[in-house]
C-alpha beads as a LAMMPS data file, in Angstrom:
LAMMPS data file: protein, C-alpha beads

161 atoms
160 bonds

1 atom types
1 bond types

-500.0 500.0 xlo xhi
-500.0 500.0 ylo yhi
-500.0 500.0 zlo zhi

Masses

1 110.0

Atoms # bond

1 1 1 92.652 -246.528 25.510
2 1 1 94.836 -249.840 25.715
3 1 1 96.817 -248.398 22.822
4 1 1 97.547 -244.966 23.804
5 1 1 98.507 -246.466 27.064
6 1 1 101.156 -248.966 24.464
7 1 1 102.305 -245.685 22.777
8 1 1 103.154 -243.837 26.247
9 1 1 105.474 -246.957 26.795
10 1 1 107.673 -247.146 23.938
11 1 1 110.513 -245.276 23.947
12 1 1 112.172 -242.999 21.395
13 1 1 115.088 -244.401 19.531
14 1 1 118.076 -243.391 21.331
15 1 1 121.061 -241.956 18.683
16 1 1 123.267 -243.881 20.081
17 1 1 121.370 -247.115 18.110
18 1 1 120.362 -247.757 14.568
19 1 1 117.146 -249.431 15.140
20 1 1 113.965 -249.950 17.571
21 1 1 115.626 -253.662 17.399
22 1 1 118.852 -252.971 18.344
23 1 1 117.757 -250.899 21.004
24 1 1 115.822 -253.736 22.267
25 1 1 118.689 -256.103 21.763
26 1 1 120.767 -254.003 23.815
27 1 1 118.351 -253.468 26.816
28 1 1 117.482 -257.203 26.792
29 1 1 121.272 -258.045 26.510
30 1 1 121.911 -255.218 29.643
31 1 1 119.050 -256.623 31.702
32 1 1 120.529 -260.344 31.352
33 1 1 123.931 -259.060 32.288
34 1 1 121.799 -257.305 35.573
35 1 1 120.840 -260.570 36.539
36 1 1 123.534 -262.833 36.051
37 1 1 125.580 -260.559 38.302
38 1 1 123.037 -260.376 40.899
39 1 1 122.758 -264.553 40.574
40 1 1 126.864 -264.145 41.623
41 1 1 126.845 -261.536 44.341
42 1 1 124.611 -263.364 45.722
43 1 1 125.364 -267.223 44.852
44 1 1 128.824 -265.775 46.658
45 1 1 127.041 -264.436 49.567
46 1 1 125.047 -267.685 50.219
47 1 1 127.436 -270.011 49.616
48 1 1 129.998 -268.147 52.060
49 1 1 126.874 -267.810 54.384
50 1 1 126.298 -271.720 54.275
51 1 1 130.176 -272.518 54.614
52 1 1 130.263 -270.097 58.171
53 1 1 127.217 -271.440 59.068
54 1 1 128.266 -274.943 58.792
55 1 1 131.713 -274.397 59.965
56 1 1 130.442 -272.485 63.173
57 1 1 127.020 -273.608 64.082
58 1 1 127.676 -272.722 67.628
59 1 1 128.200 -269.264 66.704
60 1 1 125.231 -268.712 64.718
61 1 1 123.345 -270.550 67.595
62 1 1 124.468 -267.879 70.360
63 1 1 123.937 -264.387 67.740
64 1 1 120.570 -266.281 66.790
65 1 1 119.797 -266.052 70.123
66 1 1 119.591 -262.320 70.172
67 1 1 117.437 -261.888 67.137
68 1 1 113.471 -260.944 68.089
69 1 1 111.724 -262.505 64.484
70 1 1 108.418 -260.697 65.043
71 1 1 110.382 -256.846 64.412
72 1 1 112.819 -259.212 61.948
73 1 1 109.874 -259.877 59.978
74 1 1 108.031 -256.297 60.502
75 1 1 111.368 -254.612 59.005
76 1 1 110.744 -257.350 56.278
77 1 1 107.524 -256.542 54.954
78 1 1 108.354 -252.529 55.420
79 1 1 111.229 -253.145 53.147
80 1 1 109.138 -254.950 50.398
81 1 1 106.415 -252.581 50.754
82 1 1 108.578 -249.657 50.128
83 1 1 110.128 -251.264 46.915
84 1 1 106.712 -251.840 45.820
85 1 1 105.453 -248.267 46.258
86 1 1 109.325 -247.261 44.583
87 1 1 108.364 -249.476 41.447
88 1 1 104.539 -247.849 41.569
89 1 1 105.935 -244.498 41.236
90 1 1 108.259 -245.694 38.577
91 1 1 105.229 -246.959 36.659
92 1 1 103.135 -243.735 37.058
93 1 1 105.997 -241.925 35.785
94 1 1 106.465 -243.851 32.842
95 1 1 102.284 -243.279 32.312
96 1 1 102.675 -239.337 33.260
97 1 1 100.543 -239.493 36.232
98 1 1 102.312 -237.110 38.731
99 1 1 99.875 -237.024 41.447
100 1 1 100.232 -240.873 41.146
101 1 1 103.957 -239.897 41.874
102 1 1 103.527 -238.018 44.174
103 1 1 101.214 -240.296 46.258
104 1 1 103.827 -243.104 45.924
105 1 1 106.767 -241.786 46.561
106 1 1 105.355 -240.051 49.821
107 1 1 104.185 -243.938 50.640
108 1 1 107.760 -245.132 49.907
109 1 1 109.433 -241.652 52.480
110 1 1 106.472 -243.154 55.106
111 1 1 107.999 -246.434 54.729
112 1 1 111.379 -245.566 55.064
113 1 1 110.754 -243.458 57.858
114 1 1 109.325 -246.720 59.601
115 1 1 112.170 -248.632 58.537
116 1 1 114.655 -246.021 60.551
117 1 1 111.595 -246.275 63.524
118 1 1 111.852 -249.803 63.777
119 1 1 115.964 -250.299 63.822
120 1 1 115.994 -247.355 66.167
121 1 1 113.650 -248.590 68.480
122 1 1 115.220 -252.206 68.176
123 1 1 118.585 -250.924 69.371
124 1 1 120.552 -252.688 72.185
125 1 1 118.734 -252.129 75.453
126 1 1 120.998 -251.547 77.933
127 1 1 125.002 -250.470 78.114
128 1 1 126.526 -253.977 78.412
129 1 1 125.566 -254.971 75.011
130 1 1 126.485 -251.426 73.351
131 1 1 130.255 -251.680 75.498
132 1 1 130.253 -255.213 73.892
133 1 1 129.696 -253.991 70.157
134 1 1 133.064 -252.035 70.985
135 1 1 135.096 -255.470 71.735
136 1 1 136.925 -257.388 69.070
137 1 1 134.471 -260.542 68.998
138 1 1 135.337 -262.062 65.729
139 1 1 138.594 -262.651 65.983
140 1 1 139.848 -265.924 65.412
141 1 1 140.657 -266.484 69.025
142 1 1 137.270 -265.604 70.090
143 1 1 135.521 -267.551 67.269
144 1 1 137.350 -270.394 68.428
145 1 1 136.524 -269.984 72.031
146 1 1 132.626 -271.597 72.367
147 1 1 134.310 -274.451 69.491
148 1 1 136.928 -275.415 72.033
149 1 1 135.070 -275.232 75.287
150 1 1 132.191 -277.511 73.887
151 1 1 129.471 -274.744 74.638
152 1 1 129.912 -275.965 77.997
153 1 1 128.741 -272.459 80.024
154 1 1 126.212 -271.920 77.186
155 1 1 124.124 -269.782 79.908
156 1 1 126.477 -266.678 79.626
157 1 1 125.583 -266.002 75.958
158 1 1 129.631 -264.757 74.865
159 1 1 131.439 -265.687 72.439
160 1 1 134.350 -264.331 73.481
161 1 1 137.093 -265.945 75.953

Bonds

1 1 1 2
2 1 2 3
3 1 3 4
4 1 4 5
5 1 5 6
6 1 6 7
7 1 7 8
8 1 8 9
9 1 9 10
10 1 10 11
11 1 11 12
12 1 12 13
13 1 13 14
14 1 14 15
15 1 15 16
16 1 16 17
17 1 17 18
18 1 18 19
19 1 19 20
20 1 20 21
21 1 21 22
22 1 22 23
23 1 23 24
24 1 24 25
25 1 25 26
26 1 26 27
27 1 27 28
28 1 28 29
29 1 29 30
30 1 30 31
31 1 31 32
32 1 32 33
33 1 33 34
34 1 34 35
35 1 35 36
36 1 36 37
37 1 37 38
38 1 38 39
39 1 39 40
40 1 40 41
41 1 41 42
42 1 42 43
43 1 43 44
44 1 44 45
45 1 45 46
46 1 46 47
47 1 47 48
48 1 48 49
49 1 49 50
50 1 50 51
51 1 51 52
52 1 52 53
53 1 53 54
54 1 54 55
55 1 55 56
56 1 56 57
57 1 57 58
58 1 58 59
59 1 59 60
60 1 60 61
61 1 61 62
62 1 62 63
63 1 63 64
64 1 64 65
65 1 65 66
66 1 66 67
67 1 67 68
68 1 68 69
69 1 69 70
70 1 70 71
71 1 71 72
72 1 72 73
73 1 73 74
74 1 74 75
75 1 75 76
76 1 76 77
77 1 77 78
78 1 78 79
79 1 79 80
80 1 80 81
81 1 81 82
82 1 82 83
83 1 83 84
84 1 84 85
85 1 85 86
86 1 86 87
87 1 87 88
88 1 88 89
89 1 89 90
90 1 90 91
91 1 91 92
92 1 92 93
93 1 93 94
94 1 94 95
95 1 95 96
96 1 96 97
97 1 97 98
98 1 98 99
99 1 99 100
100 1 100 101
101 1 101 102
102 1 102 103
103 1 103 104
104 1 104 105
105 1 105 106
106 1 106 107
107 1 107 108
108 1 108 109
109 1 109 110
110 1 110 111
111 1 111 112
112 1 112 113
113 1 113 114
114 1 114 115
115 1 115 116
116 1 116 117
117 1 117 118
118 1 118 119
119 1 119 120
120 1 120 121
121 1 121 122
122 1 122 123
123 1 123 124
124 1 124 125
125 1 125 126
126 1 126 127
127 1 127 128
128 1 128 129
129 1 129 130
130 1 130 131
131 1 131 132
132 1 132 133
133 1 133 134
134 1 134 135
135 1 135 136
136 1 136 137
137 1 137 138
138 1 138 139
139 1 139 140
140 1 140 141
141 1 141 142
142 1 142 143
143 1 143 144
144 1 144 145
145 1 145 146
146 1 146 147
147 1 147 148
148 1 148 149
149 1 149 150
150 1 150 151
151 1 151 152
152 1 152 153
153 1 153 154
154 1 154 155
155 1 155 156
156 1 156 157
157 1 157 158
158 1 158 159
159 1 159 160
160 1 160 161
């Protein structure tokens, strides 16, 4: 059983390659390029993060303010879960179990239709804060604003002038 299970996973030499190695080579050599890219989009993306962050900590203190961690963390784990199920159907393809498709990928539709649930249900509240989505607030001027005025009315929560 273990090796007809081995012989569903190897694939057929492509004819675009000479040999079973070189097709390996080349997926092995793809998959590193896959991941050093990722490492840089993202190195880029947290290192710009922790420049902001450090340059404007009173910024990131006031939009902090507005974030509710328990549906943060909900949308989280719906997110992973989905991937997971994605990857599970992936797998029973590559074993030719369609109802095990079929299952998953109806799993992974659920989850995304939670995922759309949860950010439309966690939508702003009231019309102040959707008129305020429609001002410029990150412009310079009003990034500098809570910098130059110490925080000093912190109770009205705007970053803008």
């Amino acid at each position: 059983m273990a090796s007809e299970a081995h012989q569903l996973e190897t694939l057929a030499l492509r004819e675009q390659f000479n040999t079973e190695e070189q097709q390996k080579d080349a997926s092995t050599l793809g998959m590193w390029v896959f991941l050093i890219t990722e490492i840089m989009f993202f190195g880029g993306m947290f290192l710009a993060y922790t420049i902001y962050r450090s340059t404007y900590p009173n910024v990131f203190g006031i939009a902090s303010s507005s974030l509710n961690l328990p549906i943060g963390a909900t949308n989280t784990c719906v997110l992973l879960l989905s991937s997971f199920t994605m990857v599970m159907a992936v797998r029973a393809a590559q074993l030719g179990q369609k109802r095990m498709i079929v299952f998953f990928l109806i799993i992974t539709m659920l989850f995304g239709f939670a995922f759309l649930g949860i950010k439309a249900s966690s939508g702003p509240r009231n019309s102040r804060s959707i008129t305020c989505r429609r001002k410029r607030l990150f412009t310079w001027k009003a990034l500098q604003a809570p910098i130059s005025r110490g925080m000093r009315n912190s109770s009205s929560r705007s970053i803008s002038p």
